[in-house]
PAVO-124194 format. One record per atom (N, C-alpha, C, CB): residue in one letter; x, y, z. Coordinates in steps of 0.2 Angstrom, whole numbers, padded with zeros to 4 digits, always signed. Each point is the difference from the previous one (the first is absolute). Glycine has a CB too. Layout:
N
AXYZ...
***
This chain:
215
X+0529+0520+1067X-0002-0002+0006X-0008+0002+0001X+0012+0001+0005X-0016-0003-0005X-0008-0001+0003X-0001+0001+0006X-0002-0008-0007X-0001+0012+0009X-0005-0001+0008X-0006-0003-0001X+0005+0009+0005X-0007-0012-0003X-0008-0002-0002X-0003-0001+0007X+0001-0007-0012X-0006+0010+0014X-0003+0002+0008X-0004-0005-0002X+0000+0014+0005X-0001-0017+0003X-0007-0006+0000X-0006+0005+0004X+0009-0013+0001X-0014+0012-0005X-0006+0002+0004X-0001-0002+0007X-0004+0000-0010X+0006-0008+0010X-0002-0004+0004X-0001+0005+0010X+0008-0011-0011X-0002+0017+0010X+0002+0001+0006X-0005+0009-0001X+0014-0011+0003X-0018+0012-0007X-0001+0006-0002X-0007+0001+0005X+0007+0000-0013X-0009+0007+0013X-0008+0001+0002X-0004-0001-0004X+0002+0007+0006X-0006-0013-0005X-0004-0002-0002X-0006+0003-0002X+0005-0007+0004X-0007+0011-0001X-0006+0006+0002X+0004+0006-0004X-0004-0004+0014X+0011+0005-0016X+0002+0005-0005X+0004-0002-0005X-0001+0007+0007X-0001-0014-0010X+0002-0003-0005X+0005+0005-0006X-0011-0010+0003X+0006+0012-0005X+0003+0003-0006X+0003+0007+0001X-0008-0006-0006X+0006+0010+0011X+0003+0006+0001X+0010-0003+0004X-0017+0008+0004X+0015-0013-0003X+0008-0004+0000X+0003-0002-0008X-0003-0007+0013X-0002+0002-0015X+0004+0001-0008X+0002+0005-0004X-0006-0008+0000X+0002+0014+0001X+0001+0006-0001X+0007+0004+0001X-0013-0003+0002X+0013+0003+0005X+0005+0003+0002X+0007-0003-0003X-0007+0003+0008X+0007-0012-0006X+0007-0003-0002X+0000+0003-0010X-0001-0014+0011X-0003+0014-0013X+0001+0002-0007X+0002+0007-0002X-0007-0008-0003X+0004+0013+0006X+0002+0008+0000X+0009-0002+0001X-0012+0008+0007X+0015-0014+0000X+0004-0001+0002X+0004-0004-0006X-0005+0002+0013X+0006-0003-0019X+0001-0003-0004X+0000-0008+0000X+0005+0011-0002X-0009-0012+0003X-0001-0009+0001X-0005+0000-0007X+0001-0003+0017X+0002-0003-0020X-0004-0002-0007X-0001-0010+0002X+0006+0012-0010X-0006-0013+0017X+0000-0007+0001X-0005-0002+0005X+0012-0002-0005X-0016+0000+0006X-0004-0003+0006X+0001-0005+0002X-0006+0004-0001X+0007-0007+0007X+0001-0008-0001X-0007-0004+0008X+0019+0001-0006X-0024-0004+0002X-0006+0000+0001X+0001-0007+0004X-0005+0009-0011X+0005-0012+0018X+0000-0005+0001X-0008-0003+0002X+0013+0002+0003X-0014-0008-0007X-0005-0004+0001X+0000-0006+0002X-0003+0006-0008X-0002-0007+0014X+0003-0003+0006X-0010-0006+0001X+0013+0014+0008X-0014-0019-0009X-0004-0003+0000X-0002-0004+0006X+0003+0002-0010X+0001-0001+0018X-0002-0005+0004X+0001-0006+0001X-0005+0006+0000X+0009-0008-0005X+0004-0008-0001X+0006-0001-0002X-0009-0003-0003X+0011+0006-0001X+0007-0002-0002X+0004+0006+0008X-0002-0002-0019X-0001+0005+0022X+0002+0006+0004X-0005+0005+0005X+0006-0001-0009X-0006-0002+0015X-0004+0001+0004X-0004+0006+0000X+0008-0007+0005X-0008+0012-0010X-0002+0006+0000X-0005+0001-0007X+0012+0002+0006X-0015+0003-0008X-0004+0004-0005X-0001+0006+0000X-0005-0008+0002X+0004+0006-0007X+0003+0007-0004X-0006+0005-0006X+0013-0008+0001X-0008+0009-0007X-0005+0003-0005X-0003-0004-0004X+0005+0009+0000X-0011-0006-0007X-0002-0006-0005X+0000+0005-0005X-0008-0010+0007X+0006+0008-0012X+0001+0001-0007X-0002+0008-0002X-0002-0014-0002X-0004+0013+0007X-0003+0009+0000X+0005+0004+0000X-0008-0001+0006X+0013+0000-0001X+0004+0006+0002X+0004+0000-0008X+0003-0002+0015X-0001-0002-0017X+0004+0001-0004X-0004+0004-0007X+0006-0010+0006X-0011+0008-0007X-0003+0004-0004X-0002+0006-0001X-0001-0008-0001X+0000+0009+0008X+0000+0008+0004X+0007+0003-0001X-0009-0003+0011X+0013+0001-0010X+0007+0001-0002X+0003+0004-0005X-0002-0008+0004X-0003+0001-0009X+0005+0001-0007X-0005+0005-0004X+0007-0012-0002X-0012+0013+0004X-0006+0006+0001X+0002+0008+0001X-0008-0009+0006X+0012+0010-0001X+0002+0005+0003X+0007+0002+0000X-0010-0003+0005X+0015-0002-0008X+0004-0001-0002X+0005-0002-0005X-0004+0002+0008X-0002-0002-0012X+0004-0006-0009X+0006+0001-0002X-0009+0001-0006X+0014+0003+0010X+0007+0002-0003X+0004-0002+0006X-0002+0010-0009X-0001-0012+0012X+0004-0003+0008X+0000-0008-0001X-0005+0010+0009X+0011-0012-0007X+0001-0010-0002X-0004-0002+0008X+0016-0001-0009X-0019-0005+0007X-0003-0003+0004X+0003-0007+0003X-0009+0006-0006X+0012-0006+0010X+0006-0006+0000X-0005-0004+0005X+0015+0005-0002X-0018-0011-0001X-0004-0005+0007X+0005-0005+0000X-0014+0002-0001X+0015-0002+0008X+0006-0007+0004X-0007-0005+0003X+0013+0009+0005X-0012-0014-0006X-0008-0004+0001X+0002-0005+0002X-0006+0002-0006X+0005-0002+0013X-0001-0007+0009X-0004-0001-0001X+0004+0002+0009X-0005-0007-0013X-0007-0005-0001X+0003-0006-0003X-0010+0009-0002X+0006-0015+0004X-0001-0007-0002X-0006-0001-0006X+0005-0003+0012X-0009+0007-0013X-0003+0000-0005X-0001+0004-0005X-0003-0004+0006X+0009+0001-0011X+0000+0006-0006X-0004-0001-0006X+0011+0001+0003X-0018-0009-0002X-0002+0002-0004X-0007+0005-0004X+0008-0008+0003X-0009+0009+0005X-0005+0006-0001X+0005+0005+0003X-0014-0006+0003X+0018+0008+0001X+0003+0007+0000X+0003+0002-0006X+0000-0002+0010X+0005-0001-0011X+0003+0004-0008X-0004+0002-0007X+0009-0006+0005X-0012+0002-0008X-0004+0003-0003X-0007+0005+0000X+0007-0009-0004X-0007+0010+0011X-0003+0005+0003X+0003+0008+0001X-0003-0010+0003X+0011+0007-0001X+0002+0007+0000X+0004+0002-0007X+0001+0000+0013X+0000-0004-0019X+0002+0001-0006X-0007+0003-0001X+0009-0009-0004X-0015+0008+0004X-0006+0005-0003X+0000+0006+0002X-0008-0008+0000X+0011+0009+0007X+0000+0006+0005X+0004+0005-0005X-0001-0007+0013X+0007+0005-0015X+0003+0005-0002X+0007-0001+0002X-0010+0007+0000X+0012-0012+0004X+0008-0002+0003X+0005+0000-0007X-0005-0010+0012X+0008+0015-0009X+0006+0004-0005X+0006-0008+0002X-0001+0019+0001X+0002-0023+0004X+0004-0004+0003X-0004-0005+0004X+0009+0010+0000X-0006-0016+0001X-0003-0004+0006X+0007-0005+0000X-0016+0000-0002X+0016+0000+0010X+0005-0004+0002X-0005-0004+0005X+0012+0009-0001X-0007-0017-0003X-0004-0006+0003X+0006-0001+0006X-0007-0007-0013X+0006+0001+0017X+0005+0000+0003X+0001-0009+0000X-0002+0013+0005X+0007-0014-0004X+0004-0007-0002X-0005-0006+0006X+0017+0007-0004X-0017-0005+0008X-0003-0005+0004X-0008+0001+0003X+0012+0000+0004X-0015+0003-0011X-0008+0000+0001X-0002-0004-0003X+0000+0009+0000X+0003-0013-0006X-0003-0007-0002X+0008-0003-0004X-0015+0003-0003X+0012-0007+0000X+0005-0006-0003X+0004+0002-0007X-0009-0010+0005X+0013+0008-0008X+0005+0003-0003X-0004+0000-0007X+0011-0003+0008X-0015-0003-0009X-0004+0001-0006X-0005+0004-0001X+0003-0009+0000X-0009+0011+0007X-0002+0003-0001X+0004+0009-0001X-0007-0011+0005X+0013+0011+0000X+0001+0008-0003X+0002+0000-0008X+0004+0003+0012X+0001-0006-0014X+0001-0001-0008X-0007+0002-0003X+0011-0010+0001X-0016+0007-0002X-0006+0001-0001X-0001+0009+0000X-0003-0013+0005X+0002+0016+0002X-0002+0005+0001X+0003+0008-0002X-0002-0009+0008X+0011+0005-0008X+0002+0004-0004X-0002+0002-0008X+0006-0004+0008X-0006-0001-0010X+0000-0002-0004X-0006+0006-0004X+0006-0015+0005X-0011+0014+0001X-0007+0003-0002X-0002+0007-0001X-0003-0009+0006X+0008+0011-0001X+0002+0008+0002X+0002+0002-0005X+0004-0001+0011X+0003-0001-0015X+0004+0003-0006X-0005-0002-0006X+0015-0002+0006X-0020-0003-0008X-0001+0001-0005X-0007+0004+0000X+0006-0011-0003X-0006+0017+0010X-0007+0004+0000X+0004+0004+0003X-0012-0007+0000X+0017+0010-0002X+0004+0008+0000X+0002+0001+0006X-0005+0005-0007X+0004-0009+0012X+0002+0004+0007X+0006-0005+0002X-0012+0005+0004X+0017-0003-0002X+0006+0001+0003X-0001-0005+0006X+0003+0014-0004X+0001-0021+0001X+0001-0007+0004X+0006+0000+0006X-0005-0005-0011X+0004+0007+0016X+0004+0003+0006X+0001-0009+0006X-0007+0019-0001X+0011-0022+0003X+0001-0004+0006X+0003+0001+0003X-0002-0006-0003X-0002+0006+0009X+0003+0002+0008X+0002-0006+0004X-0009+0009+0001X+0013-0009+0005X+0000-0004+0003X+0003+0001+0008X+0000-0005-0013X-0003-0001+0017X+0001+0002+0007X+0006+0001+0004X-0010-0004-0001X+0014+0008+0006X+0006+0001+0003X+0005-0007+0002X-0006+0012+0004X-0002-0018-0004X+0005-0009+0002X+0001-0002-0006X-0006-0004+0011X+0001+0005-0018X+0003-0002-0005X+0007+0001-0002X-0010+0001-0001X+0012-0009-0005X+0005+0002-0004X+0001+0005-0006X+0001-0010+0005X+0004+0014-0006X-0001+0003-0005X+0002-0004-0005X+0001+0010+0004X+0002-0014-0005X+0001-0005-0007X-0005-0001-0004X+0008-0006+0006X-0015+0006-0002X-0007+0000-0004X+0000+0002-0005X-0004+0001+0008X+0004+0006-0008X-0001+0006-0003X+0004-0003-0010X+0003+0009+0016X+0005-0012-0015X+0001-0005-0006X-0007-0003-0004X+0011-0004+0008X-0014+0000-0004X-0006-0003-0007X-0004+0006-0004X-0004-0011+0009X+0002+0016-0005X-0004+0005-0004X+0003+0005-0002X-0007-0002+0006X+0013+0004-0008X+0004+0006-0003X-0002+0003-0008X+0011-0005+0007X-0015-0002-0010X+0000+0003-0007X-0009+0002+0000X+0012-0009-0007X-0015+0008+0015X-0010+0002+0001X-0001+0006+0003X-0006-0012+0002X+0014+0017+0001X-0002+0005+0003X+0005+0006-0001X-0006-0007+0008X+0003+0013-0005X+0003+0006-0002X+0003+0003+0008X-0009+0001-0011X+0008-0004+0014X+0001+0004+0008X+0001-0006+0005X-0008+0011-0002X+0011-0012+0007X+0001-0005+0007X-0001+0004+0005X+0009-0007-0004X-0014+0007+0010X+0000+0001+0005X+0002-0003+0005X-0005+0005-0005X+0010-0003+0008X+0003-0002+0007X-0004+0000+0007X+0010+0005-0005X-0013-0009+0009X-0001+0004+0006X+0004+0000+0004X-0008-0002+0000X+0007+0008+0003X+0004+0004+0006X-0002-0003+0007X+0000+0011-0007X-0006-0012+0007X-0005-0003+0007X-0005-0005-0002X+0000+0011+0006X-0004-0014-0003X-0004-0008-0001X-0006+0005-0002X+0005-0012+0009X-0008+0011-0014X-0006+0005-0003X-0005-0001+0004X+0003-0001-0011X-0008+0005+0009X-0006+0001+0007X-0002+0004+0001X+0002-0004+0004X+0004+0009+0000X-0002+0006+0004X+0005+0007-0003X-0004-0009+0013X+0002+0013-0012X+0004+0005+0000X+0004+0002+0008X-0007+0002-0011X+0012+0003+0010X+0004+0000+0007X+0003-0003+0001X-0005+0003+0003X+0006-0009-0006X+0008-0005+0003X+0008+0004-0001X-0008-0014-0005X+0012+0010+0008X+0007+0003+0000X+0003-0004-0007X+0001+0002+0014X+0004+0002-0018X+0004-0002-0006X+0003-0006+0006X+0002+0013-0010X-0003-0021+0005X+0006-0005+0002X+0006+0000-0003X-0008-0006+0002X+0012+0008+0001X+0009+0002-0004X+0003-0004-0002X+0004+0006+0007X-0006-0014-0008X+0002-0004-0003X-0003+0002-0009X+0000-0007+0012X-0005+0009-0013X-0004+0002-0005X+0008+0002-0005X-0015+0005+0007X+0019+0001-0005X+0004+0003-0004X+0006-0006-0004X-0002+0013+0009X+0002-0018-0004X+0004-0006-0002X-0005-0004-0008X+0006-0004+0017X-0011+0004-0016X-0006-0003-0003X-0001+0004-0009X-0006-0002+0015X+0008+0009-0011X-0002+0006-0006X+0009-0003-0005X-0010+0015+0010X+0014-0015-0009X+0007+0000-0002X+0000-0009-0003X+0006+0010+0011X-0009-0015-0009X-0001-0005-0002X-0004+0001-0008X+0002-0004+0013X-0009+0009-0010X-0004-0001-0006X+0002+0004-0005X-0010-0003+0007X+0014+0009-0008X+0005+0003-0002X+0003-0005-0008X+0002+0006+0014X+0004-0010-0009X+0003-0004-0005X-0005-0005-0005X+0010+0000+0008X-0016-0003-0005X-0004-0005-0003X-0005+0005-0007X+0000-0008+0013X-0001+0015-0013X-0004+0003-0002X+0003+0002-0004X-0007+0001+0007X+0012+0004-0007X+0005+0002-0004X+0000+0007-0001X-0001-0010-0006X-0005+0016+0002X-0002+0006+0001X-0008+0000-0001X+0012+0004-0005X-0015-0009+0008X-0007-0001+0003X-0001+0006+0006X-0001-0014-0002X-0004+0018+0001X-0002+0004+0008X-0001-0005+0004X-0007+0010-0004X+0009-0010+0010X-0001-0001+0007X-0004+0004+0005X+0009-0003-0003X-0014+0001+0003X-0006+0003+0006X+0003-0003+0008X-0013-0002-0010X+0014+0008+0015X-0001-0003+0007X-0006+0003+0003X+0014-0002+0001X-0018-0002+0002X-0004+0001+0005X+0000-0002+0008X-0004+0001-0011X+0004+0005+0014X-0003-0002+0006X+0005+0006+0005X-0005-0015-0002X+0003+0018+0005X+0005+0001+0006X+0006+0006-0003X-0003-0013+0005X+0001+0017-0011X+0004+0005-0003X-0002+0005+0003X+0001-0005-0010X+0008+0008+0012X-0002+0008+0003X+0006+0003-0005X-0006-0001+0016X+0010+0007-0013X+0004+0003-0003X+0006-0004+0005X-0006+0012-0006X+0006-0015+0009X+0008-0004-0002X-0001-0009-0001X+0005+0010+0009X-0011-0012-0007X+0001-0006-0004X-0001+0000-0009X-0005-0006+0013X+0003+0012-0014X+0000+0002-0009X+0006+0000-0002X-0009+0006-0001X+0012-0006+0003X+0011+0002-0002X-0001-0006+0002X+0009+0011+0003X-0009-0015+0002X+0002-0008+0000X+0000-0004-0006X-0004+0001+0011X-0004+0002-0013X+0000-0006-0003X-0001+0002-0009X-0004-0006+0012X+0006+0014-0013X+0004+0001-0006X+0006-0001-0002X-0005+0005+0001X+0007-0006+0006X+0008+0000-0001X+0001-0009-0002X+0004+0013+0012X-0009-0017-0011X+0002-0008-0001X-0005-0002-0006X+0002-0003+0014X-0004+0012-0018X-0003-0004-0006X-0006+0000-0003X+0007-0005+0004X-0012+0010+0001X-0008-0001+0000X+0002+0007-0006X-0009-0006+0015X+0001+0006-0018X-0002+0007-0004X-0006+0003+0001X+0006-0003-0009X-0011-0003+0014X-0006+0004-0002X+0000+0000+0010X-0008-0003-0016X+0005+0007+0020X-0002+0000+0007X-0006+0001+0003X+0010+0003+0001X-0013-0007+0000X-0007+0001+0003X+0001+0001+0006X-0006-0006-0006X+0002+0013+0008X-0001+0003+0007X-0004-0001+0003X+0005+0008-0002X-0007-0008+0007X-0007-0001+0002X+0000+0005+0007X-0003-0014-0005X+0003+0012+0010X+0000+0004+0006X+0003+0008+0001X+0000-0013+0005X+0009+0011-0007X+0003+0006-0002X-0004+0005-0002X+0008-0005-0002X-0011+0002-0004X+0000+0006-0003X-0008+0006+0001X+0010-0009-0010X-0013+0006+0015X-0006+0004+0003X+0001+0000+0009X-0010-0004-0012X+0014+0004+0016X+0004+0001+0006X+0002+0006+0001X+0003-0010-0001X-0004+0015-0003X+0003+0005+0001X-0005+0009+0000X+0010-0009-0006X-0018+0004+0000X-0002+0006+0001X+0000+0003-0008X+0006+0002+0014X+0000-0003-0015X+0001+0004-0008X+0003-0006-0004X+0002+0013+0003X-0006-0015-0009X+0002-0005-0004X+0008+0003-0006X-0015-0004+0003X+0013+0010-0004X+0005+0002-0005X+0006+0001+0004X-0008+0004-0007X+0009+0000+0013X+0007-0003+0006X+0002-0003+0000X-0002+0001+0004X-0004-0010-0004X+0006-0004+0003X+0003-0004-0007X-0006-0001+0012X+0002+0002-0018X+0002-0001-0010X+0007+0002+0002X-0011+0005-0009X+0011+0001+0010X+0005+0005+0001X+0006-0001+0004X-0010+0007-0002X+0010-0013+0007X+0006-0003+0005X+0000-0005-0004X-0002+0003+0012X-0003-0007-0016X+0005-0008+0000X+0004+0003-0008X-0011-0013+0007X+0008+0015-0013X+0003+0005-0003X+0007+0003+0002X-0011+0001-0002X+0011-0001+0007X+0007+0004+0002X+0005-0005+0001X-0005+0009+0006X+0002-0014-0004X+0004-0006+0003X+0002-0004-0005X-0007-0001+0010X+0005+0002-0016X+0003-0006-0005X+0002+0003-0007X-0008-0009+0006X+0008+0015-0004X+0001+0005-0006X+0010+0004+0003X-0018+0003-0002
***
């Protein structure tokens, strides 16, 4: 089981004194959302960060989940950056283009990850099994941070289960310490936290609750 904290919902103004702490708090995963104002009403980080990152953290995994419709100036931008992972997602472009992308990721070392949204089918997920290493589930429609876990998701997580086989399962969106049992219990391994897990004040605390919760 993985916790991978999203910056997305962190102090930006104490960026790293948060990355910091989630790692004293044993976290070896970040999960980095990059948000371009098209595929997702929102904006986000760029390649800097990530290289500041892998700068200040080179033994810490850089997982970038990427809400954009332009992968071909973003991704090989954040492959230069240093992206240990990049998760495309199924309804950013067309099926040839992603086969492509993948395709580009795994033959330049970094870990070919597809995401896909809470109205998508998971039968998708079938065409690509033999271009990726990881499926991410959403939990909430991507964007924003702070939304509520959709409970349908855990039906979604149990489907993608049987189709994957012993593939990791990423869920994101709306993880606290009881939708994280929800949706261990139907099958996920890795959990992106976002809001949870800086709501409290103390980052290693609340490590320290969902940890409890699924342990």
């Amino acid at each position: 089981m993985i916790i991978a904290p999203s910056i997305l919902n962190a102090d930006n103004l104490n960026l790293e004194a948060n990355i910091k702490e989630a790692v004293e708090a044993g976290i070896s995963r970040f999960h980095i959302d990059i948000m371009d104002g098209h595929f997702v009403p929102n904006l986000s980080f760029g390649p800097q960060l990530i290289k500041d990152f892998k700068r200040e953290f080179p033994m810490t995994e850089a997982e970038i989940h990427l809400m954009s419709n332009n992968p071909d100036d973003l991704v090989p931008a954040f492959v230069d950056a240093g992206a240990d992972s990049i998760e495309l997602h199924y309804e950013s472009m067309n099926e040839s283009q992603l086969n492509y992308w993948l395709d580009y990721l795994a033959s330049n070392g970094v870990s070919a990850n597809l995401a896909i949204n809470p109205d998508t089918q998971v039968e998708v997920i079938e065409k690509f099994l033999t271009k990726i290493k990881q499926v991410l589930i959403m939990s909430v429609h991507p964007g924003f941070g702070g939304q509520s876990f959709i409970t349908k998701t855990t039906e979604r997580i149990q489907k993608t289960r049987d189709i994957v086989d012993d593939m990791p399962i990423e869920v994101d969106g709306g993880i606290n310490d009881r939708t994280i049992k929800m949706a261990r219990d139907a099958g996920a391994d890795v959990f992106v936290v976002g809001s949870y897990l800086y709501e409290d004040g103390s980052i290693a605390k609340q490590v320290h609750k969902l940890e409890k919760a699924i342990n």
